[in-house]
N, C-alpha and C positions, 0 to 999 in steps of 0.2 A: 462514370464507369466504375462500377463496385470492385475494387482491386482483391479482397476474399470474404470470409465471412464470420465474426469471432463470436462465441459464447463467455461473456463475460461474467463467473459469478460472484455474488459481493458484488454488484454493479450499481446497486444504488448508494454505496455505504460509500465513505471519505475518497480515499485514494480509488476505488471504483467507477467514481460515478466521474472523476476525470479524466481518465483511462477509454472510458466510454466514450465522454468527448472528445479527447484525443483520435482515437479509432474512425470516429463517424467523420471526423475533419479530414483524415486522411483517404476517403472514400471508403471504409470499411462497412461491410454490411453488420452492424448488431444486435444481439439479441441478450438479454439482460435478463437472470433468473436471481431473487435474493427474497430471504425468509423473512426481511422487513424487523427482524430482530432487533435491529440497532441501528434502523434506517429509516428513511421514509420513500412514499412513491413521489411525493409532488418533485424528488429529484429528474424524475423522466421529463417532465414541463418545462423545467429550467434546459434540458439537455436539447430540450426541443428548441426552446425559445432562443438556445445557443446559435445553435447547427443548422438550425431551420430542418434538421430530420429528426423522425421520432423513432428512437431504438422499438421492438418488441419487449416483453415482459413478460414474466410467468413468479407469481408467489409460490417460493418454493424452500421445502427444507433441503442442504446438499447430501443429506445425510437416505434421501429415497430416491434411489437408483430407479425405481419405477416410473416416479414423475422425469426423473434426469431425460430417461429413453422417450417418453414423451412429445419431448422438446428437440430432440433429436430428429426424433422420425418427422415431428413437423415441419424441421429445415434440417432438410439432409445435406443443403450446401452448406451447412457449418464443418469447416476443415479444420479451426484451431482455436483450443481455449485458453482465457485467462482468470487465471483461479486467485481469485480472493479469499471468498467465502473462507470465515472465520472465526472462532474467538477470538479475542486479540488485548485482554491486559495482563499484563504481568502479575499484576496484585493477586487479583482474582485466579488466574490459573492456579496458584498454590491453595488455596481455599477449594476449590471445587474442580481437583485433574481430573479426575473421570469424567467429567462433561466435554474440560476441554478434548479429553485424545477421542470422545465420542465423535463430537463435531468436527476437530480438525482434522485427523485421521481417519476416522471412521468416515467422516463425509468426503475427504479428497481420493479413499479406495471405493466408495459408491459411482464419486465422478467417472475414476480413469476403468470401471470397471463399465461402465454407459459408453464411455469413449473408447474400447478395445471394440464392444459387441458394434458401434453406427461408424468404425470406420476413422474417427478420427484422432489423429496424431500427431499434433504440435501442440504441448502444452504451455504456458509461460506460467511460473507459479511466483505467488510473492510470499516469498520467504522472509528474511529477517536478519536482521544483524546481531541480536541474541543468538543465534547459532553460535556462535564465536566464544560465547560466556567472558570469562575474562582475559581479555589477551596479551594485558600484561604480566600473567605469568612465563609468557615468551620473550626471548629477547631479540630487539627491534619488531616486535609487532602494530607497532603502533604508528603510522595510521594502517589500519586491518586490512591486509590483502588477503587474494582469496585462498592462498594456501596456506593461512593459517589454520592450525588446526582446528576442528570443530570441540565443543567443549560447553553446551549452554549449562547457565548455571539456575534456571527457572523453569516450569512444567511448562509454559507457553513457548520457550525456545528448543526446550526436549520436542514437541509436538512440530515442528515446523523444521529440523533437523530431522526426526523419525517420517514426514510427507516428503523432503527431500532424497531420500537412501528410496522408499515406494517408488519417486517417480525414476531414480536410477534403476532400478533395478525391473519397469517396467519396459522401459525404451529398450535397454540391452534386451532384457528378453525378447521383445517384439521385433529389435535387427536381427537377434539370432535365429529365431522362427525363419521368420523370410531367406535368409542365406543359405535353412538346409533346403527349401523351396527352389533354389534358383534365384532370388530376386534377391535387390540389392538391402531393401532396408530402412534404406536412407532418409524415407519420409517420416520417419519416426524419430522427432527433437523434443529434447524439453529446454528450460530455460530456469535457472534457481536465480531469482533476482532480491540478492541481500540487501535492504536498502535499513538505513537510519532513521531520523526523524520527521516523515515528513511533516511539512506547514505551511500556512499562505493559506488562501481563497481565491476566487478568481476575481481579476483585477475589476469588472463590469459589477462587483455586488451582490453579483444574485445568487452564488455559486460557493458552496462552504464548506467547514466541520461540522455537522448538525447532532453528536451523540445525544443518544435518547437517553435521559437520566445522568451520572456524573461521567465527565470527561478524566480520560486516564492519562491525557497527555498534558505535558504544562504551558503552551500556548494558549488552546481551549480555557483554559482553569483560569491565566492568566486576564484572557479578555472575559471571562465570568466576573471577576474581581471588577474591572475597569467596568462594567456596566451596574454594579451594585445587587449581582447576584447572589456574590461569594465574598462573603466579609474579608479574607484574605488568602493568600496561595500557600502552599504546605512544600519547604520546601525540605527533601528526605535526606537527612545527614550535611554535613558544613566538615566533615572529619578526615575527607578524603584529601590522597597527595596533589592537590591540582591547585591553582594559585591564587584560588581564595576560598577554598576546600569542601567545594560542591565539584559534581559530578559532571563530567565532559560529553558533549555529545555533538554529533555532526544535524544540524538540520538541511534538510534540503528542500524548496517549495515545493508544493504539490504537483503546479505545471511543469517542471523538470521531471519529476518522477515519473510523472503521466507519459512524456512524451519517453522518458526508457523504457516504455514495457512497449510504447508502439516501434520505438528502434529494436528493442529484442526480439519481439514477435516479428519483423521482416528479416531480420540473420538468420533464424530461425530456416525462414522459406526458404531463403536465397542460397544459405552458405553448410544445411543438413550438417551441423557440427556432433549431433548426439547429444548428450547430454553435459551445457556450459553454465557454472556458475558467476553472475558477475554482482558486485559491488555497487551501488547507485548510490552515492554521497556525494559532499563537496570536496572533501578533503580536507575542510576545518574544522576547526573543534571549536563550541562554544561551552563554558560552564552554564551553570543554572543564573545566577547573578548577572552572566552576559545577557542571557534571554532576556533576565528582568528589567535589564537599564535600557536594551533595545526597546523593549515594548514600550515601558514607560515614556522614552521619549517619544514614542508614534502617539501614545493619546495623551503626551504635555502632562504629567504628573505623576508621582511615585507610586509605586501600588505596592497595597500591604502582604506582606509574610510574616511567616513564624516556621525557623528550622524545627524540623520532629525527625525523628529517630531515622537511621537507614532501614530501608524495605528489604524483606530477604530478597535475593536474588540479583540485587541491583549491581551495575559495577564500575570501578571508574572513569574509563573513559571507550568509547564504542564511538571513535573517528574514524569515517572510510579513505582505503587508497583506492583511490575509481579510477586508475590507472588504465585497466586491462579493458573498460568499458571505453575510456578514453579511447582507447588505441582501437580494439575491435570493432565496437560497435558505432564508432566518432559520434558519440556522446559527452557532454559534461552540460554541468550546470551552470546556467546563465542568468539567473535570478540571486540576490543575493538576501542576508538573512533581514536584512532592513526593509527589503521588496517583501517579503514575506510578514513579517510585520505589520507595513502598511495595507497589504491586503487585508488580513485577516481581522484589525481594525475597520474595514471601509464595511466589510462582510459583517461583523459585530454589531458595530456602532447603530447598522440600521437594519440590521433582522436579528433584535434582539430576541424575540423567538423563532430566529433559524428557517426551518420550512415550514413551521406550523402558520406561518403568515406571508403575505404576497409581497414580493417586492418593491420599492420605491416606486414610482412612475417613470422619475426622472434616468433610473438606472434601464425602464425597461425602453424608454425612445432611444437613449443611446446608443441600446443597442440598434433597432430598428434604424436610428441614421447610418449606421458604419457598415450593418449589411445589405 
């Protein structure tokens, strides 16, 4: 029984294309739109060979409202979307902002301007923990709730705070409309989901990080290293106050992440809140050097660095309080950073080219026994 029906975009890309599987586990109907930018499609295969259901799909830029409405009018039971679709590294946002606020801005007012004209009004967006910028210039901010203040200190966290304030500012309008109407409003929620690091793969193998070209995150980087792709990991600054003077960050696995945006997207339905920001983290903090000696031990030997300079934008430490997702949404994370790890090695070690190659055999009977 199809419980609704979600437009996921960015559905093929990392944290997407588990979300998707997330979605279709829960009986969700999906349908998956992504420019293939920094993705691939053989991900729809794998979701299939998951789930045993095969989402739709449309190759598409978010930034053409004309293809968006397309998509739309062809499933007009789409009631609620989850918006990825993205730039998404830091580095690179500072080098080239105008593409980012084209694409992330300019494509999440193409989305919600398709989803005003077919009717639909539950957004979930993934946001970011760079919103926050640095929050240790508050006191006791740290681990980062959500009333800290906003403050990115990067063009990739300005873009993703500036889609946040659009989609506030589009829901209030659309409750207000309806109210001088007569009518309540209410069906119109978004959801701002600040999350941290995600990492992991899924635990069966087949299911991964696949970035096209160089990975921005240092997990990726890290099992590049371990396979003899990447002579060693670059790790940005050793100068910070933290207690071996690398940078702190919360990781949290993918399949945790995945399942918060299918727990947001039904409060959403359930509970018409307007417009709720919540936190998806662990509430730990790991330096850069904790990463390193976890991974290392997952593939039994040291893997090479060399500290280089701090990156603009970067900052000390971005630990979430996932407190209020705790309590509202009865979420938290249940995977721990060693689980993630382990994944993401199991996922490496034997699809050292990612999607561009088929998965093990042994990985794909496994699956076929258990379903």
């Amino acid at each position: 029984m199809v419980v609704g029906s979600v437009l996921v975009t960015g559905g093929t890309g990392y944290i997407g294309s588990f979300t998707a599987l997330a979605l279709i586990e829960a009986d969700y109907k999906v349908v998956i739109v992504d420019s293939l930018y920094n993705s691939s499609e053989e991900v729809i295969n794998r979701i299939e060979v998951l789930s045993g259901k095969r989402p739709a799909f449309y190759k598409l830029d978010i930034t053409d409202e004309g293809a968006l409405d397309k998509v739309f009018t062809e499933h007009p039971d789409i009631d609620n979307v989850i918006h990825f679709a993205a730039l998404k590294a830091v580095g690179e946002s500072g080098e080239i902002p105008l593409e980012y606020y084209r694409v992330n801005v300019g494509g999440s007012v193409a989305l919600m301007q398709s989803m005003v004209k077919h009717n639909v009004t539950n957004i979930v967006f993934s946001s970011s923990a760079t919103v926050y910028g640095d929050a240790t210039r508050f006191p006791n901010m740290i681990p980062i709730p959500e009333h800290c203040p906003i403050g990115p200190t990067n063009t990739y966290g300005r873009t993703k705070s500036t889609v946040e304030g659009v989609i506030t500012d589009l829901i209030e309008a659309q409750r207000n409309k309806a109210k001088k109407e007569g009518k309540s409003g209410e069906e119109w929620n978004g959801a701002l989901l600040r999350y941290f690091n995600p990492s992991g793969a899924h635990p069966s193998g087949i299911m991964g990080e696949n970035p096209l070209g160089v990975p921005y995150n240092l997990l990726p980087l890290l099992a590049q290293v371990a396979i003899g792709k990447r002579e060693k990991l670059l790790v940005f600054g050793d100068d910070y106050k933290s207690k071996d003077g690398t940078a702190i960050r919360d990781y949290i696995h993918v399949l945790d992440l995945a399942k918060g945006h299918l727990v947001a997207l039904n409060y959403l339905r359930e509970h018409h809140p307007g417009v709720k920001a919540w936190n998806l983290g662990s509430g730990r903090g790991s330096t850069v050097f904790d990463m390193i000696k976890a991974f290392s031990a997952v593939v039994g030997r040291d893997l090479a660095y060399e500290v280089a300079p701090r990156r603009q934008g970067d900052v000390l430490d971005l630990t979430a309080n996932p407190t209020l997702a705790n309590k509202e949404l009865n979420w938290k994370t249940e995977l721990t950073l060693e689980d993630a790890c382990a994944d993401l090695w199991k996922w490496t070690e034997n699809n050292p080219e990612g999607y561009g190659q088929q998965p093990p055999q042994a990985f794909l009977d496994a699956i076929k026994k258990n379903n």
